[in-house]
C-alpha positions in Angstrom: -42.5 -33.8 -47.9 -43.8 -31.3 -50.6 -46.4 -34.1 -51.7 -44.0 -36.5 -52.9 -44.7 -38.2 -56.5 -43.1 -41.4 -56.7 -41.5 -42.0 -60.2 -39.5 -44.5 -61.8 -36.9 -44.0 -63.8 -38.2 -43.9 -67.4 -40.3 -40.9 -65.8 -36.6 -39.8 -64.0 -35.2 -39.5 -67.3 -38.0 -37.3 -68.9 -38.3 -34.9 -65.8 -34.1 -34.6 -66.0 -34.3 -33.5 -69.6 -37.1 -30.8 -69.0 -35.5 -29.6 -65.6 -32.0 -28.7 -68.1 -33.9 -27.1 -70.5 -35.0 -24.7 -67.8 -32.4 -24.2 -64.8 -29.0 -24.0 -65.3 -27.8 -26.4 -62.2 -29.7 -29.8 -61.8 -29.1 -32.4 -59.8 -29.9 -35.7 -57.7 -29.9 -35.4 -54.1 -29.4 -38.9 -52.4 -30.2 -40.0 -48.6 -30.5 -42.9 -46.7 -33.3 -43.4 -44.1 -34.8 -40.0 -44.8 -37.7 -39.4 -41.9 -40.8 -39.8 -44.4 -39.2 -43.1 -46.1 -37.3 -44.6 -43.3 -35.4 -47.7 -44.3 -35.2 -46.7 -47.6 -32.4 -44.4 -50.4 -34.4 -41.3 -52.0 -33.1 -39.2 -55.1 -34.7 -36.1 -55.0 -34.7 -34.0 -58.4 -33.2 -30.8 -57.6 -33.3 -27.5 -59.3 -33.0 -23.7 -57.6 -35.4 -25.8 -55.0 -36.2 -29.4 -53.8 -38.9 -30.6 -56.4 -41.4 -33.3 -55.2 -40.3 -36.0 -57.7 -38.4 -38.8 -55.9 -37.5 -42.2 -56.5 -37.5 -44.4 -54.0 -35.6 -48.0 -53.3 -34.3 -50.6 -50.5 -30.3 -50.2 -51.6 -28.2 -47.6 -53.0 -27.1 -49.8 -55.9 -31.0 -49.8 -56.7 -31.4 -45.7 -56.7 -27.9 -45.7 -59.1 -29.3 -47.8 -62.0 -32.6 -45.7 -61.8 -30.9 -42.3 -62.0 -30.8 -40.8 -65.3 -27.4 -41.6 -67.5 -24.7 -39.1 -68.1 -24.5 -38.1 -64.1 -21.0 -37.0 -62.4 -21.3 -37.8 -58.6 -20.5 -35.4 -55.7 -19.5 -37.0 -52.4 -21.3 -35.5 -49.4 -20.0 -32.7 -47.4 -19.7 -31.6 -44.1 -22.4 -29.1 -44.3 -25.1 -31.5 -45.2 -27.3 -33.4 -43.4 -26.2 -36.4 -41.6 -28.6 -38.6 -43.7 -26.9 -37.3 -47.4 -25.3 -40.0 -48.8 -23.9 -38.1 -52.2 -25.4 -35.6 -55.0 -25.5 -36.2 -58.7 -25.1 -33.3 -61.0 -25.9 -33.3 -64.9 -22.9 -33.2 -67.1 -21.8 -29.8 -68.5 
């Protein structure tokens, strides 16, 4: 999807702080067992749009400790697709 890119989260971190400087809402979508990483928990950086950065592990402990600090966490809701497992937004 979009041409992935694979980061880590040193590079999460970085790609957070740049995304606030320039869009008001930013976040972390998580999902389990998305089609194009099956078996796996994906955050997606999030902005206006999906971006292609993603990190990528086997648990959903793995994807926390590589999400960038200072996160508040937003349960899943109805509307969203059955693989969203929460959303992360920055602190205000």
């Amino acid at each position: 999807m979009l041409d992935d890119q694979i980061i880590d989260a040193t590079m999460a971190t970085g790609l957070h702080a740049d995304a606030r400087r320039a869009h008001r809402l930013v976040g972390w979508l998580v999902t389990r067992d998305p089609p194009e990483y099956p078996d796996k928990v994906v955050a997606r950086l999030v902005t206006d749009a999906p971006s292609p950065y993603v990190l990528v592990a086997d648990t959903l402990g793995e994807i926390h400790a590589a999400l960038p600090p200072n996160l508040v966490r937003s349960n899943r809701q109805p509307a969203n697709p059955p693989e969203v497992v929460e959303i992360w937004f920055a602190q205000t």
